[in-house]
N, C-alpha and C positions, 0 to 999 in steps of 0.2 A: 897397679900400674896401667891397666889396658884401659880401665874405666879416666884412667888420666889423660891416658891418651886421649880419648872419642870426646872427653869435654873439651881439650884444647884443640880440635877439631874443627871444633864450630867458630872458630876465634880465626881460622885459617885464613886468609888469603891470598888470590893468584892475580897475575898482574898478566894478562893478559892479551892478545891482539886479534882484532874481525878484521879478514881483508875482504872488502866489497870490492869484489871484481869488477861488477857494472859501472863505478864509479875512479876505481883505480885509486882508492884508498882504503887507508890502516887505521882504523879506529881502535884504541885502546878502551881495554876496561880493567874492573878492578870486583874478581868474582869469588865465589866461596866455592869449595870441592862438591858440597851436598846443592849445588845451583843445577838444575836442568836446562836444555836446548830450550825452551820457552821463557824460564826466566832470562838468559839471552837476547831473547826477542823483544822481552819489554826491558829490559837495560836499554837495548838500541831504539826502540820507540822514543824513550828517554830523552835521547839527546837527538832528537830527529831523524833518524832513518825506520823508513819501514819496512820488514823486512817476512812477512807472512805471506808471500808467495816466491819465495828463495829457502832453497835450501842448507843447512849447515856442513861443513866437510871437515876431516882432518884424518890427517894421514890417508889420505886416500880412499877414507871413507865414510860414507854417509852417515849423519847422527839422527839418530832417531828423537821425538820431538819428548820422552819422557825419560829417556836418559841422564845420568847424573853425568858432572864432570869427572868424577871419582871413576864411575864407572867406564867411562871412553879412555880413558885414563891421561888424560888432560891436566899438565902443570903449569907451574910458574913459570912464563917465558912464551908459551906454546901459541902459535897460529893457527887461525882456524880460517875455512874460507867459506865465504857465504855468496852465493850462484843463483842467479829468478832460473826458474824452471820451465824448462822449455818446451811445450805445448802445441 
């Protein structure tokens, strides 16, 4: 049963939202649980935003750039905000 679980796993998807505060918009995506804060980043390169001098947040706090979704523990529905850092 467990080994059933972890193969349908991979099959997962979250439907998810980037708020670009600099911009004052919601960009949806559409991400798998074992996706990290980088593959994030080129999702959003994807569809034109750059986002490699911004940082990721959720819940109030900061994601680390090899962290998994699974691990932040980030589901279906969930916002995340993404911030340029301030220097």
């Amino acid at each position: 049963m467990d080994t059933l679980r972890r193969s349908l796993s991979r099959w997962k998807r979250y439907h998810i939202k980037v708020h670009l505060a600099d911009e004052d918009l919601m960009m949806p995506l559409t991400v798998k649980p074992r996706d990290t804060v980088m593959d994030l980043r080129a999702y959003l390169v994807r569809e034109g935003v750059t986002s490699w001098k911004k940082t990721f947040y959720y819940n109030s706090r900061q994601l680390e750039e090899h962290e998994t979704l699974k691990e932040a523990n980030i589901q279906n529905g969930s916002v995340l905000l993404l911030v340029s850092n301030k220097r």
